[in-house]
Backbone as CSV, one residue per row, in Angstrom:
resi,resn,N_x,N_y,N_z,CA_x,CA_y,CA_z,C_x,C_y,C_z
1,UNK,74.221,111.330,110.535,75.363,110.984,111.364,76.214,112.247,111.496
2,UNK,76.685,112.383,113.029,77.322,113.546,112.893,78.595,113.028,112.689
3,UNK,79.283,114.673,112.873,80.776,114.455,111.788,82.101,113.684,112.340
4,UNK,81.556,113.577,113.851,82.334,112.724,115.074,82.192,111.145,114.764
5,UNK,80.950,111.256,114.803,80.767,109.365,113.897,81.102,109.148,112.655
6,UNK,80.896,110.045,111.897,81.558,109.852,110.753,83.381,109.208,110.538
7,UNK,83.727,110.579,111.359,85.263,109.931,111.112,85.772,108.824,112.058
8,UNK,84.948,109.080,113.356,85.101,107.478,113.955,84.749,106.118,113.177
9,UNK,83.408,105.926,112.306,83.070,105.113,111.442,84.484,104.724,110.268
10,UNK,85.254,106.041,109.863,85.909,106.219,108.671,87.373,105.505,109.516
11,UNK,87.951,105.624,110.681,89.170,105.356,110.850,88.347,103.672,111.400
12,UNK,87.667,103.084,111.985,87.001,101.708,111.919,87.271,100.961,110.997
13,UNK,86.504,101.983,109.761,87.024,100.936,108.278,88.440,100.976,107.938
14,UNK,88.902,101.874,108.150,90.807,101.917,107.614,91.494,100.693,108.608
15,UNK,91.394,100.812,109.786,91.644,99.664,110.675,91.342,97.976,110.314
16,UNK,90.286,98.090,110.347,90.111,96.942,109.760,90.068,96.060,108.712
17,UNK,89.989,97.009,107.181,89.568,96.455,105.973,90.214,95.750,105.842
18,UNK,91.491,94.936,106.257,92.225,93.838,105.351,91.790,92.709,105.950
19,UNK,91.876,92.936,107.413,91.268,91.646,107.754,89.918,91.472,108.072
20,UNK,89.157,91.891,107.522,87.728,91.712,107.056,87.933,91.252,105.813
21,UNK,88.305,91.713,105.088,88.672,91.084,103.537,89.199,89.807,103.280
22,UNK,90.061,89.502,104.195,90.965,88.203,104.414,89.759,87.517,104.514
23,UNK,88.829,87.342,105.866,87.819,86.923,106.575,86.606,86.776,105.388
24,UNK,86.884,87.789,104.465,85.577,87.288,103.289,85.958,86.707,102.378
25,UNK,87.089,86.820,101.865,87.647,85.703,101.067,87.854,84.657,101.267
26,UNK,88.226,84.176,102.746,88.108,82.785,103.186,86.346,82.346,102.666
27,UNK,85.464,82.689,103.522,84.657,82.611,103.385,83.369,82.433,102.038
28,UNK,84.233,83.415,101.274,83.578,83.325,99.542,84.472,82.730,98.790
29,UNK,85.494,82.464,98.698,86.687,81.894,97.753,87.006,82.781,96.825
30,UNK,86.534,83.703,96.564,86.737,84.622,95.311,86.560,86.947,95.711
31,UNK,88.125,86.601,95.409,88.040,88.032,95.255,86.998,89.163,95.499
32,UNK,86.378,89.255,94.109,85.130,89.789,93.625,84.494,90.103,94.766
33,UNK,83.674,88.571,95.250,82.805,88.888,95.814,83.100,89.103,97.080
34,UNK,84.257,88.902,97.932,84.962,89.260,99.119,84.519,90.771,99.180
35,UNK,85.499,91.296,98.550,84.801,92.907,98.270,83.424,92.993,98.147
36,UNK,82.586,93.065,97.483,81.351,92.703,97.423,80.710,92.706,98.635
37,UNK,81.521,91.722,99.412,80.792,90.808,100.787,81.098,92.146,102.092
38,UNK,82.605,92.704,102.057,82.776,93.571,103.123,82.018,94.727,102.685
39,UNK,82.315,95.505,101.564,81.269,97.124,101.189,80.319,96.570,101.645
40,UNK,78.883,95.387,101.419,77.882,95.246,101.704,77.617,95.221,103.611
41,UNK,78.690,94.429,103.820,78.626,94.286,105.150,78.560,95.789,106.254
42,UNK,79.798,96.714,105.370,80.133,97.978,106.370,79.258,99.012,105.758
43,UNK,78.592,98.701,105.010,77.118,99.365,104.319,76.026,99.378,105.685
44,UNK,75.439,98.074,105.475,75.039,97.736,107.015,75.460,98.391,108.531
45,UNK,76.108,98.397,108.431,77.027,98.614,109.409,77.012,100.293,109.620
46,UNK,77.049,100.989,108.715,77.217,102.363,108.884,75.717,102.905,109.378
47,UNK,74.833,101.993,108.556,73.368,102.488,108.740,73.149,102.322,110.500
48,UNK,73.941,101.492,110.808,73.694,101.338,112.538,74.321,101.636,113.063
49,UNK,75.310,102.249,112.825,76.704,102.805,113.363,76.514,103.075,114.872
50,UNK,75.714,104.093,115.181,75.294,104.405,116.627,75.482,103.190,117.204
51,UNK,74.671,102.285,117.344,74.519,100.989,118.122,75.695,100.204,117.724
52,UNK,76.254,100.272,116.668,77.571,99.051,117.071,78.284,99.932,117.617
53,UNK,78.684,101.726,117.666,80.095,101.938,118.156,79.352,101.850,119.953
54,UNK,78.489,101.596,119.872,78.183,101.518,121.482,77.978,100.812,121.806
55,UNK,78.344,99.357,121.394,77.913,97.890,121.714,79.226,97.403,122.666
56,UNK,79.276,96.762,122.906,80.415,96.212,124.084,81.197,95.876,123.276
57,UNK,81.456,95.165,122.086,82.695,94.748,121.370,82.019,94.970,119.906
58,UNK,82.510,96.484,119.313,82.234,96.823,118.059,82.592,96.082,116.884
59,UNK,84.138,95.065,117.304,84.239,94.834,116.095,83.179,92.884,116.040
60,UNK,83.003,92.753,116.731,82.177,91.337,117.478,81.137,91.640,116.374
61,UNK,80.292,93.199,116.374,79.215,93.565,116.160,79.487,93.070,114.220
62,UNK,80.428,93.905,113.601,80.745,94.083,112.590,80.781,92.835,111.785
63,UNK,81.566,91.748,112.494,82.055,90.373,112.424,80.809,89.711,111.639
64,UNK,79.744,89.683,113.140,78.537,89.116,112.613,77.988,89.124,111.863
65,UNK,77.656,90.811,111.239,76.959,91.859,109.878,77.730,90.836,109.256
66,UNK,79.233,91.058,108.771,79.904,90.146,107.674,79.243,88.571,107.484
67,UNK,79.147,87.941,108.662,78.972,86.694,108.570,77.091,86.407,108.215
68,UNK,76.282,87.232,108.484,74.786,87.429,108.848,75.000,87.598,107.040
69,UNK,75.581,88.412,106.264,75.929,89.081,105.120,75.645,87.857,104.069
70,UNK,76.995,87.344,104.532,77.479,86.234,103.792,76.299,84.958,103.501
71,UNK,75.614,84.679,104.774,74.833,83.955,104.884,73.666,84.022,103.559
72,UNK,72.953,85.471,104.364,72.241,86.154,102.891,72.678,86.119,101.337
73,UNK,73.171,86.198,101.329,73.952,86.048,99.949,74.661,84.541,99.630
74,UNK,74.136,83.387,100.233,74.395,82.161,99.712,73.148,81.524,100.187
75,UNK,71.932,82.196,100.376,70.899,81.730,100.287,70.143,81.825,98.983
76,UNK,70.926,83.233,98.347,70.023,83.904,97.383,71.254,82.990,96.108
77,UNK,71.967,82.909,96.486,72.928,81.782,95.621,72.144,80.786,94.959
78,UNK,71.470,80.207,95.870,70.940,78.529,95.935,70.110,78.830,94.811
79,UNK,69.216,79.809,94.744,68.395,80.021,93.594,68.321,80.091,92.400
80,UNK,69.766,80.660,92.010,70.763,80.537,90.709,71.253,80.179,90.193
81,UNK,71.992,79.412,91.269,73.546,78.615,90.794,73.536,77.827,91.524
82,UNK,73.930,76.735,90.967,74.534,75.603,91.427,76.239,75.240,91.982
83,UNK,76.566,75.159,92.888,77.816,75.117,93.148,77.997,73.394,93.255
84,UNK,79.535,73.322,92.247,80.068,71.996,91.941,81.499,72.315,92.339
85,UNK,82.244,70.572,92.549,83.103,71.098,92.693,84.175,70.563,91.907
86,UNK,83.157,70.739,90.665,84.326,70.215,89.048,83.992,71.621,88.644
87,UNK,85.365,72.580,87.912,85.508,73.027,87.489,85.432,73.155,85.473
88,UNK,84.755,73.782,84.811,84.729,73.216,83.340,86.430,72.987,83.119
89,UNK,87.224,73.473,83.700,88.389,73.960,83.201,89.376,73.955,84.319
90,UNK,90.686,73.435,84.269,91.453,73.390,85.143,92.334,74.391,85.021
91,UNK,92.166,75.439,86.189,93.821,76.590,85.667,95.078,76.023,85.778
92,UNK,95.998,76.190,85.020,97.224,76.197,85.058,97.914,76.050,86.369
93,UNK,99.218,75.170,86.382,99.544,74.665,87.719,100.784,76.235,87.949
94,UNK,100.586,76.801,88.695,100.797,78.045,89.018,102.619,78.176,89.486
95,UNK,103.150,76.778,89.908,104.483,76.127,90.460,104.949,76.641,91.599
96,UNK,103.939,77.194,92.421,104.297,77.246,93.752,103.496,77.276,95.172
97,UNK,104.532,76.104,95.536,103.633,75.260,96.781,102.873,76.106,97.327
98,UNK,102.663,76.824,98.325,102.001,77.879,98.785,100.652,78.560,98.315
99,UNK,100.485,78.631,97.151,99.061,78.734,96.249,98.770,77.359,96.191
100,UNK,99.512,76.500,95.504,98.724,75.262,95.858,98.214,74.950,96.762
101,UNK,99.060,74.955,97.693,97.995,74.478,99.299,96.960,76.061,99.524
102,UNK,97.277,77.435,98.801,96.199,78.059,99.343,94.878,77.093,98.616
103,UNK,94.875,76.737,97.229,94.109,76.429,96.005,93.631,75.183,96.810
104,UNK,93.741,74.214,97.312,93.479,72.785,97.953,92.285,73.629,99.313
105,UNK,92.763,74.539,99.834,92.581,75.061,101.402,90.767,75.682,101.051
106,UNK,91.282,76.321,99.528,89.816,77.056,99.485,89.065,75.686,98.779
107,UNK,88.955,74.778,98.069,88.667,73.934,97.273,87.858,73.172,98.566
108,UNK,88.945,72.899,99.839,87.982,72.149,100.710,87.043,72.692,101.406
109,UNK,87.393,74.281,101.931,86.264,75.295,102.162,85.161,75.210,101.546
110,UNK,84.909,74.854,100.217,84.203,75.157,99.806,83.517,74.088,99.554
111,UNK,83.541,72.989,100.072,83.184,71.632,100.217,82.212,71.582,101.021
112,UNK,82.469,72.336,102.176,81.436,72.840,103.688,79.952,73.107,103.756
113,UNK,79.128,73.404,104.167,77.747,74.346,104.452,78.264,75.335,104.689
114,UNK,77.401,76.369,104.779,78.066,77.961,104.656,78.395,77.700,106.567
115,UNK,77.190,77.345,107.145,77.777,77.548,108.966,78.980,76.903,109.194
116,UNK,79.592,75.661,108.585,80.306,74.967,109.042,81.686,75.292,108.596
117,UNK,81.573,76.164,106.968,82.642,76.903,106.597,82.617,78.542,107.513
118,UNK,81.371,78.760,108.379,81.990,79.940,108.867,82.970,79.598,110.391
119,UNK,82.267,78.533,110.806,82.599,78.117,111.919,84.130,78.087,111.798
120,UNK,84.948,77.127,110.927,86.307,76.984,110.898,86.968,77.768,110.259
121,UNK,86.509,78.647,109.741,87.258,80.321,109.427,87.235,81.027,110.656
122,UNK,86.117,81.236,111.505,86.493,81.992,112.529,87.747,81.406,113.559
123,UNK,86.727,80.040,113.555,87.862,79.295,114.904,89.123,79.407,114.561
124,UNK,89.632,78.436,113.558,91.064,78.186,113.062,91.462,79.678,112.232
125,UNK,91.152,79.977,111.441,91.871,80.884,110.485,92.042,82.011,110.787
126,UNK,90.432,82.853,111.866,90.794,83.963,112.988,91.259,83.663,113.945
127,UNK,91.132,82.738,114.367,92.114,82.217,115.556,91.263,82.670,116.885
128,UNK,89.918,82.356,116.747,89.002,82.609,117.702,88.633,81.628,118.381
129,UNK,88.013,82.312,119.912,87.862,80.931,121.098,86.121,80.410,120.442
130,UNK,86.013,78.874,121.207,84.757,79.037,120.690,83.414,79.791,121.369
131,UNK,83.860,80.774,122.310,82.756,81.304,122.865,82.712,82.397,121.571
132,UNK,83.773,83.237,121.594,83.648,84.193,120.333,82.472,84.020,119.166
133,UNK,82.957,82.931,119.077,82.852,82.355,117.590,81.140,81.911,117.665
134,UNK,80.608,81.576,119.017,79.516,81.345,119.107,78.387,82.562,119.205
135,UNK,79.385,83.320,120.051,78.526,85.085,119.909,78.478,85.188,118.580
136,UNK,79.308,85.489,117.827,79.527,85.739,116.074,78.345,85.329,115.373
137,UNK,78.095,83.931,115.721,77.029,83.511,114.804,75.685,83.046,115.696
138,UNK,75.437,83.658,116.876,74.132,83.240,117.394,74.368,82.339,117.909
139,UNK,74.977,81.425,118.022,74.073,79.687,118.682,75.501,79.783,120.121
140,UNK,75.025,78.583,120.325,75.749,78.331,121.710,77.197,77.600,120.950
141,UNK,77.815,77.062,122.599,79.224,76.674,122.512,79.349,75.262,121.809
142,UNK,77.937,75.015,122.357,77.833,73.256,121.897,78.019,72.729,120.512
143,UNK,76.993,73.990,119.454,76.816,74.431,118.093,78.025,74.268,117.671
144,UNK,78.633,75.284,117.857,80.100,75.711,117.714,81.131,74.565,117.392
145,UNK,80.987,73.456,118.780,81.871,72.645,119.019,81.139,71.109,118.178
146,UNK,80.042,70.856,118.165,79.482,70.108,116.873,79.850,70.820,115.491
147,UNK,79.415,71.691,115.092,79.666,72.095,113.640,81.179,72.343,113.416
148,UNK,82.005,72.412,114.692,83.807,72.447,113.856,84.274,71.123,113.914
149,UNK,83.794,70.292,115.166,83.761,68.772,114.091,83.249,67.811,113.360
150,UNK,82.146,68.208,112.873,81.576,67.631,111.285,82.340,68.653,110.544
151,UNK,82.619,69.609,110.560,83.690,69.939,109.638,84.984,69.376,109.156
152,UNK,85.428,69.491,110.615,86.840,68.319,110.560,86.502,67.384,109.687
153,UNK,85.765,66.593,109.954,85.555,65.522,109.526,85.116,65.440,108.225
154,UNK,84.482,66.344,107.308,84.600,66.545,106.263,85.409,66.469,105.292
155,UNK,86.625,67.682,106.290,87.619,68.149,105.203,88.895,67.160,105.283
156,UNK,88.753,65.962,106.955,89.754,65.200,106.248,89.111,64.079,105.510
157,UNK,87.918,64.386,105.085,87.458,63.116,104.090,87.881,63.613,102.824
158,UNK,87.820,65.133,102.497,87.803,65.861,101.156,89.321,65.957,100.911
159,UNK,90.314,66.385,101.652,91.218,66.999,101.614,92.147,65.798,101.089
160,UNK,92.281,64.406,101.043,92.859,63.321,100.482,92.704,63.388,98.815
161,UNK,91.943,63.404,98.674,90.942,63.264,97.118,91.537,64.813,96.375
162,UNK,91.328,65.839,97.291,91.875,67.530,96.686,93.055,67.327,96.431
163,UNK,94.177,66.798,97.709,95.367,66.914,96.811,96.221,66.025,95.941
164,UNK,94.876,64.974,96.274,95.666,63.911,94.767,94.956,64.574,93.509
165,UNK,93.911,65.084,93.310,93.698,66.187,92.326,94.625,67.132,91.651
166,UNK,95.185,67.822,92.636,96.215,69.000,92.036,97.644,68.139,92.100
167,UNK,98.029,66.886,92.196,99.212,66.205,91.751,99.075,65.414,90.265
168,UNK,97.776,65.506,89.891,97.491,65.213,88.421,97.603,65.841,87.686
């Protein structure tokens, strides 16, 4: 890579890293692997650099890597670990509303399929149309607009039960 892509690549990542990070933490619930999830993603990303900074909407391109990322890495999940959504251990009630409802917000996220939790992170939480959101992840508008409401519909089945949880 020459030294023109380079620092074009380098001011890309300064631009964006928080809200890519935001966008992987929704998505993973946890710190750690948020980080984890974007280095891996703009890892990717650099190796193709040419073709995304010349793609019609670079950061569209990037989005996907993250989400294509994420995917990969909760396939290779399934093999390991089991995800529940009893904790051995309850943390400490933290006393302020705002983490609580973040703590309820990721709890029902994580209630989802990985498409259906990417779907309503992009739509609602990036605040994306659903054509976006359908480029992002491959499928059409229809996809899009089925998988954000079996989501809905999920999380207001889950989201009753979550916050009579954290009022105990």
């Amino acid at each position: 890579m020459n030294k023109s892509a380079e620092d074009d690549f380098r001011s890309f990542v300064e631009g964006r890293w928080p809200r890519l990070l935001r966008t992987a933490y929704l998505l993973t619930g946890h710190h750690q692997d948020a980080e984890d999830l974007v280095q891996a993603a703009l890892a990717r990303a650099y190796t193709r650099w040419e073709r995304v900074r010349a793609a019609r909407d670079p950061d569209a391109y990037v989005w996907r890597i993250l989400i294509n990322t994420n995917t990969d890495r909760m396939r290779r999940l399934r093999l390991g670990e089991w995800l529940t959504q009893w904790l051995p251990e309850r943390a400490a009630p933290d006393g302020t509303d705002q983490l609580v409802e973040r703590s309820v917000l990721l709890d029902a996220l994580r209630c989802l399929p990985v498409r259906q939790r990417a779907t309503v992170v992009l739509r609602y939480l990036e605040d994306r149309s659903e054509t976006e959101v359908a480029e992002l992840l491959g499928t059409g508008v229809g996809t899009v607009r089925s998988q954000t409401a079996r989501a809905l519909t999920r999380l207001r089945a889950e989201l009753p039960r979550l916050t009579a949880s954290e009022t105990v």
